[in-house]
ROVOFI-272405 format. One record per residue: residue number from 1; residue in three letters; chain; z, x, y of N, C-alpha, C, O, CB in turn. Coordinates in nm, 3 decimals. Atoms other than C-alpha are relative to their C-alpha. Glycine has a CB too. Layout:
! residues N
[rec NUM; "ALA"; "A"; [Z; X; Y]; [Z; X; Y]; [Z; X; Y]; [Z; X; Y]; [Z; X; Y]]
...
END
This chain:
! residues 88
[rec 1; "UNK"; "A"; [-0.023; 0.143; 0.012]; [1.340; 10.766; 16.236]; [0.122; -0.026; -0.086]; [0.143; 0.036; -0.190]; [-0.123; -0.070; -0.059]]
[rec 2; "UNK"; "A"; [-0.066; 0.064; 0.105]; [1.597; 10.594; 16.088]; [-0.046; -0.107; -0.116]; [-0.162; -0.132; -0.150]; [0.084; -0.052; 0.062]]
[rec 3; "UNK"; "A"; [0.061; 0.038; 0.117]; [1.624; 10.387; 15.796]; [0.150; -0.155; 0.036]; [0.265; -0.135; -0.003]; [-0.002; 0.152; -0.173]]
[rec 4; "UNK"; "A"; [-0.075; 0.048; -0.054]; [1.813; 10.057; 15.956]; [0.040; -0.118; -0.127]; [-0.050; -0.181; -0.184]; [-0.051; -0.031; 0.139]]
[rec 5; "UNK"; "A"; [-0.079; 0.096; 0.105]; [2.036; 9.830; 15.700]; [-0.001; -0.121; 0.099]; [0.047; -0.079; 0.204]; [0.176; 0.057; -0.056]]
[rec 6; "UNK"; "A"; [-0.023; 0.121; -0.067]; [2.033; 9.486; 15.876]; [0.100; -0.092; -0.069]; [0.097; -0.130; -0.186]; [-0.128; -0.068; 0.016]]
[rec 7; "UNK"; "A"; [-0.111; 0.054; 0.097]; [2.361; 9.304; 15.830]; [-0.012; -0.109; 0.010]; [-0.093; -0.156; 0.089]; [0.134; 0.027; 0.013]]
[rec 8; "UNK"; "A"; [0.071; 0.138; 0.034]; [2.378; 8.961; 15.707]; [-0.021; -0.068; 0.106]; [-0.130; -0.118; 0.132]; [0.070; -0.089; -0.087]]
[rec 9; "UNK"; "A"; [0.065; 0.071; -0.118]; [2.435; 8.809; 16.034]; [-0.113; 0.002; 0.109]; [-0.157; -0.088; 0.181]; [0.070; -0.006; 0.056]]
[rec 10; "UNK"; "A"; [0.157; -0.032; -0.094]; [2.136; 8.956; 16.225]; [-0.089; -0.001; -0.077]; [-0.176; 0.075; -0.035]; [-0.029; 0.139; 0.078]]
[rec 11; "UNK"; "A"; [0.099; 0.032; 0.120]; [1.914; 8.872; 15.920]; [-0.119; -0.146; 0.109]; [-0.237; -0.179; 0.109]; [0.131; -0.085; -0.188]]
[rec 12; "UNK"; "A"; [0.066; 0.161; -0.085]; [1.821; 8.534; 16.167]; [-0.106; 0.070; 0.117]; [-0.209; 0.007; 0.143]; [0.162; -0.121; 0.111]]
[rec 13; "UNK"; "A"; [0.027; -0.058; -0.055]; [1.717; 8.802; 16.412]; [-0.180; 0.041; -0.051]; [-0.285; 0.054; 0.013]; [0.113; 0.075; 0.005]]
[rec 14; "UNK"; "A"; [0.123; -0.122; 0.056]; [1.453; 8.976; 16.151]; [-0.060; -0.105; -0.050]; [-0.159; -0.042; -0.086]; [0.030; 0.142; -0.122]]
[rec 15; "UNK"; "A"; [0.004; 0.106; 0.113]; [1.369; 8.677; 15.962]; [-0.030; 0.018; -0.127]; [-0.131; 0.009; -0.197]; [-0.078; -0.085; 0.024]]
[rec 16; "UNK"; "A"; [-0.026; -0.011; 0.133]; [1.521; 8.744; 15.680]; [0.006; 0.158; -0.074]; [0.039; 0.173; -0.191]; [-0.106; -0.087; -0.058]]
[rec 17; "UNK"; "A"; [0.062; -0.070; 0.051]; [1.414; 9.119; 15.677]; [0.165; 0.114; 0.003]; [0.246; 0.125; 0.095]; [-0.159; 0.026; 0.078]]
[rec 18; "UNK"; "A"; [-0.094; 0.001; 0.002]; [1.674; 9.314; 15.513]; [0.040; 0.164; 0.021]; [0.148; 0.220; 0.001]; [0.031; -0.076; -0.102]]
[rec 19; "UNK"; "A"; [0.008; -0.177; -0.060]; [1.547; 9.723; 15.652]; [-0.089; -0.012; 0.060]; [-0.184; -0.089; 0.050]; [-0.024; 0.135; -0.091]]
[rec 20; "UNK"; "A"; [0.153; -0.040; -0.097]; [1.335; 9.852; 15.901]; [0.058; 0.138; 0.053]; [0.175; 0.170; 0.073]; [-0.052; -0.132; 0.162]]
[rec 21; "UNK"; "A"; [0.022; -0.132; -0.003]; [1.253; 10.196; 15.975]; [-0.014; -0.003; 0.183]; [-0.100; -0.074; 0.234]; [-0.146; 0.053; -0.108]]
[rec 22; "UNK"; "A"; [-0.033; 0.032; -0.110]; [1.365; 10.243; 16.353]; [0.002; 0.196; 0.097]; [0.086; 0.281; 0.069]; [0.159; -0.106; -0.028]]
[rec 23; "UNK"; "A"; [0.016; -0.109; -0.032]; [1.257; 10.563; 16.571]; [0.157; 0.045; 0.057]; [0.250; -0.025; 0.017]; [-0.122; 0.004; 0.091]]
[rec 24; "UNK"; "A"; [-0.137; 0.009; -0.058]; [1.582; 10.711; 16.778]; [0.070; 0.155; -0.006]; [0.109; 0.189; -0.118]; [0.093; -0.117; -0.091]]
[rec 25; "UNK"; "A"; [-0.038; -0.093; 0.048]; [1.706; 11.048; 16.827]; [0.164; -0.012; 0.011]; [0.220; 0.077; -0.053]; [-0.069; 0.106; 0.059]]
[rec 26; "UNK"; "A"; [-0.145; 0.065; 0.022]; [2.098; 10.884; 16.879]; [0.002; -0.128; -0.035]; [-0.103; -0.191; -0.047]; [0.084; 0.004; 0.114]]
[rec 27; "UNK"; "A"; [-0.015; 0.124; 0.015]; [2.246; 10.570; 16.806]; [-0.049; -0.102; 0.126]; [-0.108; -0.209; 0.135]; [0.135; -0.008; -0.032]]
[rec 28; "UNK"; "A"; [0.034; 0.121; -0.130]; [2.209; 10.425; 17.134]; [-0.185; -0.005; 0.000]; [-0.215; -0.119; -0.033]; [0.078; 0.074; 0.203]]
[rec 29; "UNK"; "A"; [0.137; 0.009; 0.026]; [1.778; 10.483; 17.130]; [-0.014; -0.088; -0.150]; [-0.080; -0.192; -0.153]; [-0.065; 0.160; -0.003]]
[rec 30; "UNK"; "A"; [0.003; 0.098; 0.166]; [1.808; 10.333; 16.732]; [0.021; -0.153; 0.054]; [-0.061; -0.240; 0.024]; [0.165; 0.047; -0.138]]
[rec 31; "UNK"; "A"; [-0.036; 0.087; -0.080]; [1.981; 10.063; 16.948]; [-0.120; -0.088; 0.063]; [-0.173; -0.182; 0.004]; [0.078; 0.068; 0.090]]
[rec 32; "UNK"; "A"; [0.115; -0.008; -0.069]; [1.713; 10.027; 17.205]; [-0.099; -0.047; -0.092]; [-0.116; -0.169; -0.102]; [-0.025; 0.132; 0.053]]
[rec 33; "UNK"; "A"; [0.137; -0.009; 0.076]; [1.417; 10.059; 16.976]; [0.025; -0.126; -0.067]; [-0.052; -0.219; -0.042]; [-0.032; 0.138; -0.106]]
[rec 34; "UNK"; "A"; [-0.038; 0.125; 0.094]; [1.589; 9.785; 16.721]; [-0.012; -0.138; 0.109]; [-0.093; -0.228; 0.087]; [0.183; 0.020; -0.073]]
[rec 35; "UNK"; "A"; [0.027; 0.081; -0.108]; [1.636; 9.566; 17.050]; [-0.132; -0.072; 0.001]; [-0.174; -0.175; -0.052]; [0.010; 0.077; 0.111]]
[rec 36; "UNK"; "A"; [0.229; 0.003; 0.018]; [1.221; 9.587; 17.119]; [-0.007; -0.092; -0.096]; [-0.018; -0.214; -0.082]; [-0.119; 0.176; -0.081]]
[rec 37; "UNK"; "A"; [0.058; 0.063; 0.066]; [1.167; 9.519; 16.818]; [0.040; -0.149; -0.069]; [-0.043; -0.211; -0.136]; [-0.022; 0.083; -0.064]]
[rec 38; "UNK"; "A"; [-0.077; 0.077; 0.029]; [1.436; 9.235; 16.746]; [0.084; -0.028; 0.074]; [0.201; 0.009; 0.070]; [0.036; 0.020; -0.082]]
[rec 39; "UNK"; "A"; [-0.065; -0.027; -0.109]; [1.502; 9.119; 17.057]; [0.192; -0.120; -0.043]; [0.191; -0.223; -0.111]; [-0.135; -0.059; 0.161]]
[rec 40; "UNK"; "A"; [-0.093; 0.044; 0.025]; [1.900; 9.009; 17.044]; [0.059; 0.056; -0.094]; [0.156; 0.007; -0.151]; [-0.011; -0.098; -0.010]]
[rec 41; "UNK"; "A"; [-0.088; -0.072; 0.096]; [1.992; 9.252; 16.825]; [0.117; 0.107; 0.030]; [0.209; 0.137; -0.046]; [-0.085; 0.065; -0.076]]
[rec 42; "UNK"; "A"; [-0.108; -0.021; -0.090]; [2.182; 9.446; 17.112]; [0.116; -0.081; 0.012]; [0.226; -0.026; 0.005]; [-0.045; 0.003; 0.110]]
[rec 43; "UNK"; "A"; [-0.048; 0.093; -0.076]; [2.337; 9.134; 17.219]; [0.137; 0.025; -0.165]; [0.252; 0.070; -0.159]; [-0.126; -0.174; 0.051]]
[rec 44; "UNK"; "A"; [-0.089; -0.015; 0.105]; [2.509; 9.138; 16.863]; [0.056; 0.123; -0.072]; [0.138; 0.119; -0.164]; [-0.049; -0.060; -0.079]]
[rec 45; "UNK"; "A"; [-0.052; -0.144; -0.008]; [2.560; 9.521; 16.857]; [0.091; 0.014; 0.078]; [0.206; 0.033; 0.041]; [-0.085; 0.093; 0.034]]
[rec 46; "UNK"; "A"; [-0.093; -0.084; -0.060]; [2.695; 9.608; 17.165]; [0.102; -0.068; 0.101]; [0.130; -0.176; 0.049]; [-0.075; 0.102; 0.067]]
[rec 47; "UNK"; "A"; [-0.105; 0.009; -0.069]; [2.963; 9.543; 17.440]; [0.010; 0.083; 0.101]; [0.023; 0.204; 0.080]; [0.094; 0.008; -0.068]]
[rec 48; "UNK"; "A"; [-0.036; -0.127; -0.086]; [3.002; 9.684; 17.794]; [-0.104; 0.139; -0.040]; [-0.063; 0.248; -0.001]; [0.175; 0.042; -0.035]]
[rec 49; "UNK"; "A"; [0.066; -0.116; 0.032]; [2.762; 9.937; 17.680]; [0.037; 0.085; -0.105]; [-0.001; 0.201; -0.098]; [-0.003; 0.068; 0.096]]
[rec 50; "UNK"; "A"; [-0.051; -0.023; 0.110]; [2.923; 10.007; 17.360]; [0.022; -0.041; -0.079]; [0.083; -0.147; -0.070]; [0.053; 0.026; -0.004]]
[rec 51; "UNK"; "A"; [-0.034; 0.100; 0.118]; [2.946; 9.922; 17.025]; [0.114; -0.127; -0.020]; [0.228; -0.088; 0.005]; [0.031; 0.085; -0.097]]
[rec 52; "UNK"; "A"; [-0.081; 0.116; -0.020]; [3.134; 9.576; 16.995]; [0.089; 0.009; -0.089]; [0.067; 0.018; -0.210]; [-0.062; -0.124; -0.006]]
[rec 53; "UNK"; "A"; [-0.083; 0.003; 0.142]; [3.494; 9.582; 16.857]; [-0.030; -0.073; -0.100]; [-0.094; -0.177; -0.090]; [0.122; -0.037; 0.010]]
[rec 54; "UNK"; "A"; [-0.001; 0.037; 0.165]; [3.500; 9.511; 16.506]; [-0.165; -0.022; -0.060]; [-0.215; -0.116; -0.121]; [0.098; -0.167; -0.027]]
[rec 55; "UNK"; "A"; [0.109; -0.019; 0.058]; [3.163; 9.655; 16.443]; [0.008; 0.122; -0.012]; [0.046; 0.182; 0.088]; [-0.107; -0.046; 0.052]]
[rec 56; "UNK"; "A"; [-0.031; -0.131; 0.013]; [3.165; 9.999; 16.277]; [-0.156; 0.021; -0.030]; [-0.235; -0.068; -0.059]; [0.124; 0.046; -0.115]]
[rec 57; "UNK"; "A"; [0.115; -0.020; -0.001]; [2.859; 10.214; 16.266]; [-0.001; 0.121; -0.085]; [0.059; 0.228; -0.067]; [-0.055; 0.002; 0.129]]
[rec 58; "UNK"; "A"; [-0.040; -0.117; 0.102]; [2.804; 10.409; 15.961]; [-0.176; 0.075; 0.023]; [-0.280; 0.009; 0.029]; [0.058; -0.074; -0.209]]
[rec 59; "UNK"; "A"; [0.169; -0.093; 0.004]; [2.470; 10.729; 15.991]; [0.067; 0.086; -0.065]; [0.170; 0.147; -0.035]; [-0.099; 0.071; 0.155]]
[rec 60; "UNK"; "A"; [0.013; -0.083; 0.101]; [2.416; 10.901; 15.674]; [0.080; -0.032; -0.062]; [0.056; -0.125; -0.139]; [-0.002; 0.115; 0.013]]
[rec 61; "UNK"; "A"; [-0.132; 0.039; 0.143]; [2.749; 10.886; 15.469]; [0.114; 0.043; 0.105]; [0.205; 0.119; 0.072]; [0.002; 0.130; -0.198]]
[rec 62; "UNK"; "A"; [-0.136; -0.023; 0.001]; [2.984; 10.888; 15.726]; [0.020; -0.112; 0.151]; [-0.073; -0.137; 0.228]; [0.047; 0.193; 0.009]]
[rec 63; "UNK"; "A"; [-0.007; 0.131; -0.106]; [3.136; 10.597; 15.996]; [0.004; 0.139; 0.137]; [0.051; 0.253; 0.127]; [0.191; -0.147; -0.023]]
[rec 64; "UNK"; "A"; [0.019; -0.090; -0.152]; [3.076; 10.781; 16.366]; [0.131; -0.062; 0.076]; [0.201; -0.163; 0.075]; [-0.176; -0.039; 0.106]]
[rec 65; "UNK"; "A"; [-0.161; 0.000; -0.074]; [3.354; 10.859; 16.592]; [-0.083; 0.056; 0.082]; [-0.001; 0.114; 0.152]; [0.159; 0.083; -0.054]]
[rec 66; "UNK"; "A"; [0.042; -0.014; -0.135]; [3.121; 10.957; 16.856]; [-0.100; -0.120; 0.057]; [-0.200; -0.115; 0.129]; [-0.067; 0.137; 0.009]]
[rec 67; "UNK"; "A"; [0.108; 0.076; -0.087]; [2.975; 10.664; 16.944]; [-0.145; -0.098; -0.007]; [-0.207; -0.163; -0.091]; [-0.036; 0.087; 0.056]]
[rec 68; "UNK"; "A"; [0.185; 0.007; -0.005]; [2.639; 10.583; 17.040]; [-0.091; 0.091; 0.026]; [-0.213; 0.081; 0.023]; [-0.052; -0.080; 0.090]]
[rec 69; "UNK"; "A"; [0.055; -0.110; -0.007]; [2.603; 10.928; 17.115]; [-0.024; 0.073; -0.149]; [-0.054; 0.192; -0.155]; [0.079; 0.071; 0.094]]
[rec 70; "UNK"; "A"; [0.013; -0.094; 0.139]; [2.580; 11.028; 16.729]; [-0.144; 0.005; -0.024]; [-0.221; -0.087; 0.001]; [0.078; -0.064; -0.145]]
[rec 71; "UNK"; "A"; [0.123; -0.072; -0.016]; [2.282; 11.219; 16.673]; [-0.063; -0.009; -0.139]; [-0.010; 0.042; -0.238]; [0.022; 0.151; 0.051]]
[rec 72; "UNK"; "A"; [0.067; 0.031; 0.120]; [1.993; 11.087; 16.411]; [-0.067; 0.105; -0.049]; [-0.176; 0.135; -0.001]; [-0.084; -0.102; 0.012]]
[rec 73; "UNK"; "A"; [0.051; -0.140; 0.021]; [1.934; 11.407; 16.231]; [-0.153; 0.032; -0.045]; [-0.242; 0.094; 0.013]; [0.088; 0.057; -0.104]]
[rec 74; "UNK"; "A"; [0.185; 0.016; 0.046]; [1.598; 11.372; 16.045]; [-0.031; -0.126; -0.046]; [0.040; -0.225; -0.030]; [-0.058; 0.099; -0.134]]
[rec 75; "UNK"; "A"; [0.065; 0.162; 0.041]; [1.379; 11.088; 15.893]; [0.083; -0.065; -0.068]; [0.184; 0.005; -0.083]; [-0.130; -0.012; -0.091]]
[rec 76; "UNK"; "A"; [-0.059; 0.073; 0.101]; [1.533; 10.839; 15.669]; [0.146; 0.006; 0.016]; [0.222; -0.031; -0.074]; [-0.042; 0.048; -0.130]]
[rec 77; "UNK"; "A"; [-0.184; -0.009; -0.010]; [1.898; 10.895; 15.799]; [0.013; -0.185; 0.012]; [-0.040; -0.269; 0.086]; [0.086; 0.117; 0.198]]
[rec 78; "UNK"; "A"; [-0.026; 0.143; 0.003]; [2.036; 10.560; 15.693]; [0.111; -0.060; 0.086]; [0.220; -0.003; 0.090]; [0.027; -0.035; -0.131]]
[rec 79; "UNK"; "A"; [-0.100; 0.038; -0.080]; [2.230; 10.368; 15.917]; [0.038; -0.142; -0.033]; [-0.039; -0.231; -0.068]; [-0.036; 0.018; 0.137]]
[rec 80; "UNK"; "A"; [-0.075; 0.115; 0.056]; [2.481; 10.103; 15.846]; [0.099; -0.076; 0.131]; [0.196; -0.009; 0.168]; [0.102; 0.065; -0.137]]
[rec 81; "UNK"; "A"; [-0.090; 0.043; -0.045]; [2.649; 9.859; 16.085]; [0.065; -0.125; -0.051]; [0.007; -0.231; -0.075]; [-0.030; 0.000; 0.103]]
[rec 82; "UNK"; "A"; [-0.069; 0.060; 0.069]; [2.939; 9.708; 15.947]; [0.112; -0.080; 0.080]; [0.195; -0.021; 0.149]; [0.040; 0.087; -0.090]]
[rec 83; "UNK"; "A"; [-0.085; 0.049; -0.042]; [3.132; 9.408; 16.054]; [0.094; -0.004; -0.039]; [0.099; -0.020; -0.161]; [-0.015; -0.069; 0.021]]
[rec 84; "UNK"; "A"; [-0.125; -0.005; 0.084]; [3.535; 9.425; 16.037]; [0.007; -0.122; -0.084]; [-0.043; -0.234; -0.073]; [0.130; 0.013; 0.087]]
[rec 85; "UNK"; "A"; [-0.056; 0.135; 0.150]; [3.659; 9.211; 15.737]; [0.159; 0.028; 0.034]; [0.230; 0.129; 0.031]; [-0.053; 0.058; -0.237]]
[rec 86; "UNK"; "A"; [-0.152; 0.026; -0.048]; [3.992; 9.058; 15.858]; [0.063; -0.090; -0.136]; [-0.003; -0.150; -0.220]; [0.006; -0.103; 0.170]]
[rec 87; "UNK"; "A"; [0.006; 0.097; 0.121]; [4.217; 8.884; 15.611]; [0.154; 0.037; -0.010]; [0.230; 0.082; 0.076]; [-0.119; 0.034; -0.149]]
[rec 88; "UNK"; "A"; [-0.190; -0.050; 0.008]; [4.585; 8.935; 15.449]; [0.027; -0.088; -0.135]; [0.139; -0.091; -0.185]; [0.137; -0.071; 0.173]]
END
């Protein structure tokens, strides 16, 4: 399972809830499963079947460069999706 960080804007999604523990042996099933259980939480994840620009997806301590194929290693792997912060 993971260990899912809910970011502020999908907080409306959970109501209000600010982790949940999410089965998943990749990102895309974590995906899925989070979906189920919070439905519209895809809708604000993904894109075309892929994570939505300017949403980065951090599992364990490091941002993934593979995807939705990155692989949830054991329990409690924390996962972070992070919206870009634009600005200047």
């Amino acid at each position: 399972m993971a260990l899912v960080f809910i970011p502020h804007a999908m907080r409306k999604l959970t109501n209000g809830q600010l982790e949940t523990q999410i089965p998943g042996k990749n990102l895309r099933e974590v995906i899925e499963n989070l979906e189920k259980e919070f439905p519209g939480a895809a809708e604000y994840l993904l894109q075309d079947g892929n994570l939505k620009p300017g949403i980065a997806a951090v599992v364990g301590e490091q941002t993934t460069r593979q995807g939705l194929l990155h692989k949830i290693d054991d329990d409690n792997t924390e996962v972070h999706f992070l919206p870009a912060i634009a600005g200047g």
